[in-house]
C-alpha positions in Angstrom: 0.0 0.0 0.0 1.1 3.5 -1.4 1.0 6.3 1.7 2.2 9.9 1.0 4.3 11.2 2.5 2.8 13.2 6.0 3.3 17.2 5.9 4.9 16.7 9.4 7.1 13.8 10.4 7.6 13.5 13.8 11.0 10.7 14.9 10.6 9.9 18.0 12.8 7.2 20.1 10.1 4.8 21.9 9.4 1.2 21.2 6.9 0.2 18.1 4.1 -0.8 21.2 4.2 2.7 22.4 4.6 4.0 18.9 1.1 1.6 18.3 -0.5 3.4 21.9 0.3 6.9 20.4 -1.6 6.8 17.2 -4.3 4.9 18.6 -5.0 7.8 20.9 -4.3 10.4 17.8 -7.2 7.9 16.1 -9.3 8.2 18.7 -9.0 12.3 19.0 -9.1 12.8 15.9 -12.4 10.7 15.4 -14.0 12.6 18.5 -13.1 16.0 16.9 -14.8 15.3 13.6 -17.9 14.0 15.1 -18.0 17.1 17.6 -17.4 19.3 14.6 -20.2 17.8 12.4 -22.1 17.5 15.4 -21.7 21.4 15.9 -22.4 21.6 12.3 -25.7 19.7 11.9 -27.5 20.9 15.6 -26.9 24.9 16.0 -27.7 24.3 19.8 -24.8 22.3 20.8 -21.8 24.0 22.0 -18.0 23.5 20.0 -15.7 22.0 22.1 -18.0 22.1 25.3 -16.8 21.1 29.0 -18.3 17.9 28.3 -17.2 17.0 25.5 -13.2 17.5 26.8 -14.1 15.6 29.6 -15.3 12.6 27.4 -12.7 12.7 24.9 -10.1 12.5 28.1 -12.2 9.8 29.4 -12.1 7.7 26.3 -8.5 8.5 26.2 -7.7 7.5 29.5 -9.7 4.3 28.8 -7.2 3.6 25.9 -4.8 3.6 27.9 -5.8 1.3 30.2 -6.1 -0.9 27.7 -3.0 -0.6 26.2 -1.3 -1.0 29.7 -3.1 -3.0 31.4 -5.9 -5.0 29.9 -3.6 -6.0 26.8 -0.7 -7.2 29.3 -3.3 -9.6 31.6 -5.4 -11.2 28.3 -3.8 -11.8 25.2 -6.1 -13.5 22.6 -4.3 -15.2 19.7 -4.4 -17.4 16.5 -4.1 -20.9 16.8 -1.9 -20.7 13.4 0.3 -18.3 14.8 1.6 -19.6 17.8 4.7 -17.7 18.0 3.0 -14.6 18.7 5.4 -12.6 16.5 2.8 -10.6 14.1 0.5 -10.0 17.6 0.5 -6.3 16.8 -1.1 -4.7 13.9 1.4 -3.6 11.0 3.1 -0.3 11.7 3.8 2.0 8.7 6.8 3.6 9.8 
């Protein structure tokens, strides 16, 4: 697969897990800003960016991370074909 190149490449020295923690929680934002936005967008009566929202996005955020570092470290579900867990992790385009 063919990605272009980013207008901002950021090199940072941390393990491919954390690297994989990082852009799941730049996923995650990202997704809750474009729903706020169209949200904002298609109701006139809802607030940009409101008190609750942030509070929401942080929760989801913090639950991420719970997952990440602790949930993922206590249950690890696997193929039976790929025993040697080696390809757990999704593919990272670096």
């Amino acid at each position: 697969m063919d990605v272009p190149n980013p207008v901002y490449k950021v090199e940072l020295n941390i393990s491919d897990y954390h690297l994989l923690v990082i852009r799941d929680l730049m996923r995650m934002l990202t997704l809750q800003a474009v729903v706020q936005i169209l949200f904002f967008l298609r109701h006139g009566d809802i607030e940009l960016f409101s008190s609750f929202f942030v509070e929401n996005t942080v929760f989801i955020l913090l639950g991420l991370l719970v997952y990440w570092y602790g949930v993922n470290h206590l249950i690890r579900i696997t193929n039976e074909k790929d025993k040697q867990d080696l390809n757990y992790y999704q593919s990272i385009l670096i």
